[in-house]
C-alpha angles and dihedrals in degrees: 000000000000096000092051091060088050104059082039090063100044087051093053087048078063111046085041079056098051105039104085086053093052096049091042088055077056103049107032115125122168109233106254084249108052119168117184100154087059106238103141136044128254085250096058090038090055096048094038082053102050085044087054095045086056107053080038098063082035106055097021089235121118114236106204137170120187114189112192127161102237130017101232102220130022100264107083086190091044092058099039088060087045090057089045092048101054095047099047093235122166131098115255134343084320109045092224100186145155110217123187109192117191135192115203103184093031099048100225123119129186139204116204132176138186137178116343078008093077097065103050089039107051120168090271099041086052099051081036089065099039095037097050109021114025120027087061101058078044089066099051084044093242091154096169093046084049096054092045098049086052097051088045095045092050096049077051093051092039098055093052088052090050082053097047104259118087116185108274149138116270102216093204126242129246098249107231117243085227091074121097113287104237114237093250092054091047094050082057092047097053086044083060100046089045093047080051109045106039089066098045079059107050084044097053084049093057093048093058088051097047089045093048087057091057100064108102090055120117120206121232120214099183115092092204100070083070103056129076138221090265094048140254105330123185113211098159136037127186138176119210120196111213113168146345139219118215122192124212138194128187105211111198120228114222102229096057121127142148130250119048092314138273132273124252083232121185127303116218135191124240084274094056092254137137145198155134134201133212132192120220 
């Protein structure tokens, strides 16, 4: 009996043990401005982190910004998956989420989105914010210029969306021939007919002349009123082009379409993710 106290009591020292660190793997959840490479102060990283809170709980899209020193592994939007997924990050069932990774010692950053995130954030509006903002400021190693104009550009980005337009690229349409013929267009087209038809009518005039003055002329059907003592003889050859025949094939693009045009939208993967890497 003693001794079964006594390993009772030993098992319930353990679990007492274990417990916090249990309950810690649960509830661990990285901060939406995380700096381990050290870039910012803890002053920058406290007021990054309430401005992100808030277009966070606005939009119900996670704006998050990871800085590490080296990417582990060759793939920047891999690991940055990798980061969200162990950590559980993501706003909401479906984890709709914009995740800027950076890399300070490797150079790589990567732009990742998920859910909600993959309409604010749409192929061009991504390249458009790394391109333009931020891989610039990269390259001079302005790492917390760099991290504001991102939280600022997404709150920008996820506003639009919220109104219907997301930044993206308008492939234009094919317009319909069907549509109204603007004045200018209809003045050339009667220039065209006119330049057209004035000389098929002076044309078809000549030939009635021409076909009036032949007609006292008799036809001959024997061959041999043509030919001489000394035979058939040909002095003279001539060729005479009458008509032409011209083929034409109407070849279909395949980004035609009617209406103003269609947006480049957002390509995902099979998991319903998206993301795009740059080096600096």
């Amino acid at each position: 009996m003693k001794r079964f106290f006594s390993t009772l009591l030993i098992l319930c020292m353990l679990f007492t043990l274990s417990a916090p660190l249990l309950w810690a793997d649960d509830t661990e959840r990285l901060e939406l401005i995380t700096d381990v490479a050290d870039t910012l102060t803890s002053a920058q990283v406290e007021e990054l982190n309430r401005k992100a809170e808030t277009i966070s709980e606005k939009y119900k899209c996670d704006v998050i910004v990871v800085i590490v020193e080296e990417i582990q592994g060759d793939d920047p939007e891999e690991y940055a998956w990798e980061i969200f997924d162990y950590y559980d990050m993501g706003y909401g069932s479906d984890k709709s989420t914009v995740m800027l990774l950076l890399a300070t010692l490797s150079r790589q950053v990567a732009l990742v989105a998920q859910g909600y995130g993959n309409t604010a954030f749409t192929d061009h509006g991504k390249d458009t914010i790394l391109d333009e903002y931020l891989v610039p400021l990269l390259k001079d190693s302005k790492w917390d210029a760099a991290v504001y104009s991102f939280v600022e550009k997404a709150e920008e980005y996820l506003e639009l969306a919220t109104s219907g337009k997301p930044v993206d690229i308008i492939i234009p349409a094919v317009v319909s021939s069907s549509a109204n013929t603007p004045p200018q267009e209809e003045h050339k087209t009667m220039q065209l007919v006119a330049t057209i038809l004035i000389p098929i009518a002076v044309a078809f005039f000549m030939c009635q002349a021409w076909a009036a003055q032949m007609q006292t002329a008799v036809s001959q059907r024997a061959a041999s009123l043509y030919v001489t003592a000394a035979g058939l003889q040909l002095v003279e050859k001539e060729d005479t082009f009458t008509h032409r025949t011209e083929t034409r094939k109407v070849i279909q693009s395949s980004s035609s379409s009617s209406g103003s045009g269609t947006a480049g939208g957002t390509t995902t993967n099979s998991s319903g993710r998206s993301g795009t890497s740059r080096s600096f």
